[in-house]
Every structure is written in C-alpha cells, then in structure tokens.
C-alpha positions in Angstrom: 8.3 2.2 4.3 11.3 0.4 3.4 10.4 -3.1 1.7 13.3 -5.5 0.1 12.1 -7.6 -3.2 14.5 -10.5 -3.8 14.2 -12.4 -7.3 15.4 -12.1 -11.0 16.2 -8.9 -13.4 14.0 -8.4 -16.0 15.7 -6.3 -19.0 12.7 -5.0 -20.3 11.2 -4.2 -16.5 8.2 -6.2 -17.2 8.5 -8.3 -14.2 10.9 -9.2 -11.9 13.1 -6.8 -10.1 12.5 -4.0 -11.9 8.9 -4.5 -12.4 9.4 -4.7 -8.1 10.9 -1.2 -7.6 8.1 0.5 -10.1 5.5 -0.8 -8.0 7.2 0.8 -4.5 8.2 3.9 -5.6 4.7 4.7 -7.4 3.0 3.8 -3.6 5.6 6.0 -2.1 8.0 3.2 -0.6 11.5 3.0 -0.8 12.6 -0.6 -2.3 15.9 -2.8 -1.8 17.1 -5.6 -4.0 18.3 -8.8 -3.7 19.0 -10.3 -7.3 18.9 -14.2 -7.6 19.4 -14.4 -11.2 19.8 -12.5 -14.7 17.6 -13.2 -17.4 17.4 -12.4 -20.7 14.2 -12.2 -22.1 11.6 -9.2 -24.0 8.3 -8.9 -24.6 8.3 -11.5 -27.2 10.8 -14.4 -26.3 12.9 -15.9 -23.0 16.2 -16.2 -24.2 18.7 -17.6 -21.4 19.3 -18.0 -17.3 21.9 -17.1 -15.1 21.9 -17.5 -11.8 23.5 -15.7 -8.8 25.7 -17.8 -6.8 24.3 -18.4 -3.0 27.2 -16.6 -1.7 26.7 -13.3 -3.2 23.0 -13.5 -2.7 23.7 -13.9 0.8 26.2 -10.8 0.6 23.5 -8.8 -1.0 21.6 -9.3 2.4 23.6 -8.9 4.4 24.6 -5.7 2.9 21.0 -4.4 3.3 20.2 -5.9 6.7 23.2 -4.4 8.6 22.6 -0.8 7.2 18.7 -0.6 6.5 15.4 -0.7 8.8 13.6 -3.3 6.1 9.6 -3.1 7.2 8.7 -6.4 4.6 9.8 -8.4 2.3 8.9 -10.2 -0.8 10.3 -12.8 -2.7 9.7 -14.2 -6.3 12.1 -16.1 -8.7 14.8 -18.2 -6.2 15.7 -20.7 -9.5 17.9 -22.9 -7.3 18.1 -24.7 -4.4 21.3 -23.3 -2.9 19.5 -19.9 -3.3 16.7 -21.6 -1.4 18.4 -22.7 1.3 20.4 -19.4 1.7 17.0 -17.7 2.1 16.2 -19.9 4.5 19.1 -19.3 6.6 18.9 -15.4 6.3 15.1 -15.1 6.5 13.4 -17.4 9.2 14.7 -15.0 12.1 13.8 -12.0 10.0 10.7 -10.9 11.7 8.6 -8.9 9.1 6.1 -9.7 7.1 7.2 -12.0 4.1 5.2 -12.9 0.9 6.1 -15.3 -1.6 5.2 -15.1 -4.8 6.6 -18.6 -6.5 7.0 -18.4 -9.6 8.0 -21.6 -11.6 7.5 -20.2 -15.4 7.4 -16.8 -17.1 4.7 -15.1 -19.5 7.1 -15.3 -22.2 8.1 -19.3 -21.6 11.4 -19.0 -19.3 11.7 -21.6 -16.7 11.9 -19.5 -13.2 12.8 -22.4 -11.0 14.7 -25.6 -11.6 12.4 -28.4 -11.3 14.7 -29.9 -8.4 14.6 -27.2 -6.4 10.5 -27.2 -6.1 10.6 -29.7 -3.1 13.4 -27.2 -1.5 11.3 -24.2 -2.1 8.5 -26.3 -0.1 10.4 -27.0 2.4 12.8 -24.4 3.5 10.6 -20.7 1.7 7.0 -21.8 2.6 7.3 -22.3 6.6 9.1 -19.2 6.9 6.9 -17.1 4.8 2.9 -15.3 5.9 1.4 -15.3 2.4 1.5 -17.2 -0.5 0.5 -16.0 -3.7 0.3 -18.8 -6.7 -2.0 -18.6 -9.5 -3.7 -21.8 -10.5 -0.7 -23.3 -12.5 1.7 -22.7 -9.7 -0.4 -23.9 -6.8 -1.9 -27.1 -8.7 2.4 -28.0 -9.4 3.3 -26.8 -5.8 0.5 -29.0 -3.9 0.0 -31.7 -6.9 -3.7 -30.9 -6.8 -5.3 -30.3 -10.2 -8.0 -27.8 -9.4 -11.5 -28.0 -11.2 -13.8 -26.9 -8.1 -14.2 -24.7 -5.5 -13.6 -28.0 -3.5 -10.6 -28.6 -5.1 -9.4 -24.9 -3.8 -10.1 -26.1 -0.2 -7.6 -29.2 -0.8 -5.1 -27.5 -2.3 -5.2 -24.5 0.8 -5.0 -27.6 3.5 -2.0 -29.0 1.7 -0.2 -25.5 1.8 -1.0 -25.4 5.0 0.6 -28.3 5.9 3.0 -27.5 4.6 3.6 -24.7 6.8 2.3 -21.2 5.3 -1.0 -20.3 6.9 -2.3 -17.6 4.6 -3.2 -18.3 1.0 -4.2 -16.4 -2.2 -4.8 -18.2 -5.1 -5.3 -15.8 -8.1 -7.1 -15.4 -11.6 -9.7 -18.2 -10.7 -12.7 -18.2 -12.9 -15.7 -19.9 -11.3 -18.2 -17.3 -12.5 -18.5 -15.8 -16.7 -16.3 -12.8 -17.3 -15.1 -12.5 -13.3 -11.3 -13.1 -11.9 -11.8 -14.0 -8.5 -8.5 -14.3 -6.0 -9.7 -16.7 -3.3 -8.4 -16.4 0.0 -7.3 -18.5 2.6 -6.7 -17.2 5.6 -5.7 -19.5 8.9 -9.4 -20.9 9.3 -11.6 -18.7 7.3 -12.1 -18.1 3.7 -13.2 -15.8 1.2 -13.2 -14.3 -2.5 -12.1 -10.7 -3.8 -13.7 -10.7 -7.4 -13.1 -8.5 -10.5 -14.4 -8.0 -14.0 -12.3 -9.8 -16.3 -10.1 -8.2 -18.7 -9.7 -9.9 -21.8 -5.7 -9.6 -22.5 -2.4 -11.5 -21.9 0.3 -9.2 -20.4 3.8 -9.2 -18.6 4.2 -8.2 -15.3 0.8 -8.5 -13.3 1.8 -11.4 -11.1 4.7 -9.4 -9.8 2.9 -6.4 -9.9 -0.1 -7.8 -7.5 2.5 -9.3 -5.7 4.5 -6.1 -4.5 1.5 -4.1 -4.0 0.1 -6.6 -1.2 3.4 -6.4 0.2 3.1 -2.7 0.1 -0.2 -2.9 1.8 0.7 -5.5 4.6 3.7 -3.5 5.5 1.9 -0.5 6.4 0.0 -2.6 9.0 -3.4 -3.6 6.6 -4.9 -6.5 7.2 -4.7 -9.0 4.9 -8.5 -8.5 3.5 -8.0 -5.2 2.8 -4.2 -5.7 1.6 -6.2 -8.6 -1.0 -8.5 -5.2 -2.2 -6.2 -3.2 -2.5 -3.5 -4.9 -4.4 -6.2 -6.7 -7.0 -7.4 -2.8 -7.9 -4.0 -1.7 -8.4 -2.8 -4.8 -10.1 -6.5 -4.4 -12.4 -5.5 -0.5 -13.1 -1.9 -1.9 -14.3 -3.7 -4.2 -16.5 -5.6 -2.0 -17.7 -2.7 0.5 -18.5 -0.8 -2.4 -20.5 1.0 -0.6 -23.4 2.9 -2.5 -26.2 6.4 -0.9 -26.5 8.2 -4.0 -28.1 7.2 -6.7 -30.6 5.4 -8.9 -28.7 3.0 -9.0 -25.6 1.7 -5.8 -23.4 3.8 -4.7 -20.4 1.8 -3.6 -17.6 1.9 -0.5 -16.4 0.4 1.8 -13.6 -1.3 5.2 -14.1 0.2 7.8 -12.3 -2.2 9.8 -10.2 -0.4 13.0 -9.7 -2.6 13.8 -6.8 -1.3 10.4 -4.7 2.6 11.3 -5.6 2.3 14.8 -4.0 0.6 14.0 -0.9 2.6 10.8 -0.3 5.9 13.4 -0.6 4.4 15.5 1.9 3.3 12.6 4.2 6.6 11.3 4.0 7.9 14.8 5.2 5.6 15.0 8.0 6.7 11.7 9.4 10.5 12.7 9.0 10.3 15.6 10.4 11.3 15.5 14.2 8.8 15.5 16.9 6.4 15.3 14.3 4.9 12.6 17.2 3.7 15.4 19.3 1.7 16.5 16.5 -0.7 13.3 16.7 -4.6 13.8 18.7 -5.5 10.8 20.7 -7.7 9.9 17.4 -4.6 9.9 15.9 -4.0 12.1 12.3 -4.7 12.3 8.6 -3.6 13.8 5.7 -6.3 14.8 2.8 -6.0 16.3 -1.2 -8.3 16.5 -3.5 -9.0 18.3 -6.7 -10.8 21.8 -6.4 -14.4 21.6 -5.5 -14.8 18.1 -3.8 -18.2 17.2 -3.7 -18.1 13.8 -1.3 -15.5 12.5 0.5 -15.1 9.7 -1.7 -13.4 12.5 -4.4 -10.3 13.2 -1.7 -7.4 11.5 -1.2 -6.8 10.4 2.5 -4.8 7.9 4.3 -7.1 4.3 5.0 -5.9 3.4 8.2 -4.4 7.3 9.5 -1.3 8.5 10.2 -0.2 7.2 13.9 1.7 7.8 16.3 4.1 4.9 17.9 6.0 5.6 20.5 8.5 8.7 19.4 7.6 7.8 15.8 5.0 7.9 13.3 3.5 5.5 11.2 1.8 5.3 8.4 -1.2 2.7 9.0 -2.8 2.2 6.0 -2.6 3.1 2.2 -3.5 6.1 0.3 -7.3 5.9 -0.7 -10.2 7.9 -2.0 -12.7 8.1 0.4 -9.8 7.0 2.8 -10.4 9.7 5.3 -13.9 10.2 7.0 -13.7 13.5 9.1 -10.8 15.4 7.5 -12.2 15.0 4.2 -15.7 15.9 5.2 -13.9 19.1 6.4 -12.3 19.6 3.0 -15.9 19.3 1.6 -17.6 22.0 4.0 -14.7 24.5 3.6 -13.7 24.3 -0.6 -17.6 25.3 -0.7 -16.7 28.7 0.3 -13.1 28.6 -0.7 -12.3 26.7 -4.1 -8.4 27.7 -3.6 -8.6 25.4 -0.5 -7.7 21.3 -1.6 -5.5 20.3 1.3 -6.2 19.7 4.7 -4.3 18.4 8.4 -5.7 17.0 11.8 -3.7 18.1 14.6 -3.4 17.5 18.0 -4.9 20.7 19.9 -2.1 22.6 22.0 -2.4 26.5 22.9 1.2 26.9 22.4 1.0 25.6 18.4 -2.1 28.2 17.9 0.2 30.8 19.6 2.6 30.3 17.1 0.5 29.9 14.3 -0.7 33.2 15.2 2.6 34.9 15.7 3.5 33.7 12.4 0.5 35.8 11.2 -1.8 33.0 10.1 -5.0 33.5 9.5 -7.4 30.8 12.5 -10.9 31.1 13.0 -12.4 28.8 16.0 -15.8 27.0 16.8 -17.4 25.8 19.5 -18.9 22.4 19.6 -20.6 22.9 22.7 -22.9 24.9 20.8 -24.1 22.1 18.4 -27.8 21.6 18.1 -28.4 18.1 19.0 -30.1 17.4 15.7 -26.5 17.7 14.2 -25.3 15.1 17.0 -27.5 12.9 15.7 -27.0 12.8 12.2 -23.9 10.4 11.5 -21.2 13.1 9.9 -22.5 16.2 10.5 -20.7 17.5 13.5 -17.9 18.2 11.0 -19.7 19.9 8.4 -21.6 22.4 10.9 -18.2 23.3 13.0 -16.5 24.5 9.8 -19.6 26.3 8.2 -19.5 27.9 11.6 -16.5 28.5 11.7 -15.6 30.4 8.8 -19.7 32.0 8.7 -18.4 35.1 8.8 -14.9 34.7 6.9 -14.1 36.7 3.9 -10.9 36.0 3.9 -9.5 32.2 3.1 -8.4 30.5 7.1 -5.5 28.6 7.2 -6.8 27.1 11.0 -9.6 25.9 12.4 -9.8 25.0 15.6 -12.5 23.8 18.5 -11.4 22.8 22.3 -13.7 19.8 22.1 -17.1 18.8 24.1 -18.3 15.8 26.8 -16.1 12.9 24.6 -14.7 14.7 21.6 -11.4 15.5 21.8 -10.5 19.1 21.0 -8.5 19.5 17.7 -6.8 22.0 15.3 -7.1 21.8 11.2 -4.5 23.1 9.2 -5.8 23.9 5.6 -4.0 24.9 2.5 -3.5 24.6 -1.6 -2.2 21.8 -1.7 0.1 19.0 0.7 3.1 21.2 0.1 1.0 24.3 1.6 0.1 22.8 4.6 3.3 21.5 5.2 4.7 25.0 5.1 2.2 26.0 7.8 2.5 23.0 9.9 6.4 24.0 10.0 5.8 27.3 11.6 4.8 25.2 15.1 8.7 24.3 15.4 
C-alpha cells in the first residue's frame, strides 16, 4: 500500500512527518510526504514555526499524484489557512480514504495551527475527510463543547457531524479508573474500544495512532477493526517509549522480526505477475510462525486474506496473530511432525502447477477429503487438521505440497509449505 501523510517535520522524529513514515514502513507500506511546515522543537522544548507556502504544498501534490497510485491519505498539522484551502482544492476529488488528525498544540507546547485558521480547517478539511481523530482538548476547541459526560460525547459527535465528517474517534477518554477508552462515532451507531491505562506522558502517540488507522483502513478494514488495531499498536508504541534526549519519552514501536519477513514476502507475491491466478475462490493467505506453533493464535497470518481483484491482488486486512484460521491450523498439524516447517501458502488447485512442482522435484503428498469421517465434519476446524495428519501419515521425509481435489462444497486446494516466507516463495516461483 501506498499511503501519503501531509503535515509538519519533526527533527527529533517524535511526531509529525517522520514519526508518519516510521509507522508505514514498520506495517509494510510505502509512505509519501507532503510537508506543510518546519518545526523546530526536541524532546524537551518547541522552539519556532515555519510554514510552507500554499504554492509549494500544492507542488508537492501534485508531484505525488501525477506519478504515484496513493491508496489513502492522512493529514495532521495544516497551521494556516492558505494551506487549508489548498488541501481543499487538491483533496475533495481525491477519492481515497482520508483521516484527519487535527492537531492544534504539540506535547512539547508548540502551537500547530494558527488560531484563525481553526474555522477554515472546519470548513474546507472536515467535509472532505472520512475520519476524524481529536483527543478531548482538540474536539472540545473544534466543536466548543466542553466534555464532562458520556452525554457530552454524543453532542460533541452531532456537531462534527454537522459539520460534515460522518465518522468520529475521540481518544484517551477516561470514564472508567485506570482505562483509556477511544469512543467511536460511526454514521449512526456508537461504540468504545478500551485499554488499560499507562501511566506516562510521551511524544508521538497521537500521530502514531493516527497513521496506523490509516494503515488499516487502506487495506480495506472496517473502521471497528481499523479502531483495534491501531489503539494496540499505538499501546505497544507507548509502551516502547524510550528517553533518548533530555526531556519527555519518544514513542517507539517494537519490531517483530517475524511481521517484517512475511510482509517482504507478501509484498513479493503480490508483485509478482499473474500472481492473480494463484488465488482459490476462498481467496489466499500467507502464515509464519515461530517453530512449534501450538494454536493458531501463535502464527502470523493476514486478517482479512490476500485477494484477488481483478488482474491484481490485494491485500485485505492487516497482519495478525491468529489472523489466519485454516492455513494456520495447517501449520499447527504439520510443525507437529516437522519442527523445520514455520511457513505455509494456500493456493488455488491447478494440475498444471502440481505438474511443475513435481518436475521441479518437490516433494507433494495428497489427501482425500472424501474420505473424512463425518465426526471430523462436524467438529468446527478439524477438517484441516485430519487432511494434513493424513496426508503426511506416512511421510518420513519433510513435504513441501499438500494437496486435496476437494468434496460436495469444498473447493479443492494446494499448500505450499516451507522454513520460512522466503522458502515458500522460492517454491511458489517454480509454477512460472
């Protein structure tokens, strides 16, 4: 995914910009820039201001937008009204989804948007934007609503929607001891995503929430599961925090090794051509784990499955344990018997792939489902795990394909297994 992030440079990459692009690249997503304004500013103080001028903000677009496929967009500090009104003019046709995070004041005490310009960041950013993301400060100065209820929350989500943005998320509320909860706002119905609270002040985790929703949204997510998704990885930045300068923590994501390699080889798979062939009518995914899995909810798997969408395919959700049901329960069955195998492939079934599988002097076992004692039918999840334990019964030596040519209503299907992503990769190459 390609997402643009248009607001102000940070120089110590707490927020801002730079805080932006860590976000992307850690969930595997190329990210553009649009800079509205420098800022000088650290970890302890916010020094000074200076902003873009509207004409090479709109240049920046236009630089991206007439060479780049941009899948979403986010936007955080605009400072100005000529910047606001550029926006507008570049952005309202721009038909992807947009989130705006408006931020009026920094951590560290810098003013983010000229307090003229908030009735032009009303009017010409909220209509044309599908989320909002203010935390309590922000929303009570945006809709002039000072919030000290639950009921309160309800005004202030009418008044942004009246003033054009349908979809709400106001964030860090504390209602209940020791819990943040975001509440949600979305068209007609509500609802709250809570969290533990964490007891620390930190630069950064606005932004970073911020970018990993629009992460989530752009790879088609709903906006509940978006909300999930980008309060645990905004909590596990928290969390993270380190203190490299004199004053407050920067946030900071952990690195899970195990995401970054099988988002690589996702990324491959997509890009590689007529990968769309590949996909089964259940469409694909893509699994890793660490050795000896013991539940699916210890491998990595794609939420929402790999796609396929027209000649292309998408990604359609983000990268989750216990993200994959079937392809990780046949991970599970098979690293029982082989430990080396951690990395695993649903393909669409074809005798011409197995025929060059074979040539290629893989090793493919085969099961037939028609053979399946009903008792296994029955039992949610278990078709799976028998087919594979079947399948490789009588295997001494590690498969690298396993394979069944379905039953009344299952589709038939080929699994490509390996070390790691990388490995089955390799294999899946050998098809073309």
């Amino acid at each position: 995914m390609n997402i643009l992030t248009i607001g102000g440079s940070d120089p110590s990459s707490g927020a801002g910009i730079q805080s932006d692009i860590k976000t992307f690249s850690d969930l595997g997503c190329h990210g553009f820039t649009v800079i509205t304004a420098i800022t000088s500013q650290n970890s302890s103080k916010y020094k000074k201001t200076e902003p873009v001028s509207a004409k090479m903000v709109s240049s920046q677009i236009d630089a991206i937008f007439s060479d780049f496929k941009v899948d979403a967009i986010k936007i955080g500090m605009v400072f100005n009204s000529e910047i606001i009104k550029i926006l507008n003019k570049k952005l309202k046709d721009f038909d992807v989804p947009k989130i705006l995070d408006p931020v009026i004041k920094s951590t560290t005490g810098g003013v983010l948007l000229e307090k003229n310009a908030l009735n032009d960041l009303k009017k010409f950013l909220l209509p044309i934007c599908d989320v909002i993301t203010p935390n309590k400060n922000e929303a009570e100065i945006l809709t002039k609503i000072k919030i000290n209820s639950k009921k309160d929350l309800l005004e202030c989500s009418k008044e942004f929607q009246k003033l054009g943005i349908s979809n709400v998320i106001i964030t860090g509320m504390e209602f209940e001891k020791e819990k943040i909860s975001d509440i949600v706002f979305e068209d007609s119905k509500s609802y709250q995503v809570k969290s533990k609270k964490i007891n620390s002040i930190n630069h950064g985790s606005g932004c970073t929430y911020s970018s990993a929703l629009t992460v989530a949204l752009s790879k088609g997510n709903n906006l509940k599961n978006s909300v999930k998704f980008a309060k645990r990885y905004s909590l596990n930045s928290i969390k993270n925090a380190t203190k490299i300068g004199k004053g407050i923590t920067l946030t900071k994501s952990k690195e899970d090794p195990l995401k970054k390699k099988l988002q690589n080889e996702i990324t491959n798979f997509i890009s590689m051509k007529d990968s769309y062939k590949l996909i089964p009518e259940c469409q694909t995914n893509f699994v890793f784990s660490e050795r000896k899995p013991k539940k699916t909810k210890d491998v990595l798997g794609v939420q929402g499955r790999l796609v396929k969408a027209g000649n292309a395919v998408l990604i359609a959700g983000n990268l989750e344990y216990n993200g994959s049901k079937h392809v990780a329960t046949a991970l599970v069955t098979i690293s029982k018997k082989f430990p080396d195998i951690c990395s695993a492939i649903n393909l669409k079934f074809d005798q011409d792939s197995l025929r060059k599988l074979t040539k290629k002097g893989l090793k493919i076992v085969s099961y037939d489902r028609k053979k399946e004692p009903t008792k296994s039918k029955k039992k949610d999840g278990s078709s799976i795990s028998w087919g594979v334990e079947n399948a490789i019964k009588k295997s001494k030596i590690m498969p690298d394909v396993i394979y069944h040519k379905g039953d009344f209503g299952k589709e038939p299907m080929i699994l490509i297994f390996g070390a790691d992503p990388s490995d089955v990769m390799k294999k899946v190459r050998k098809i073309f």
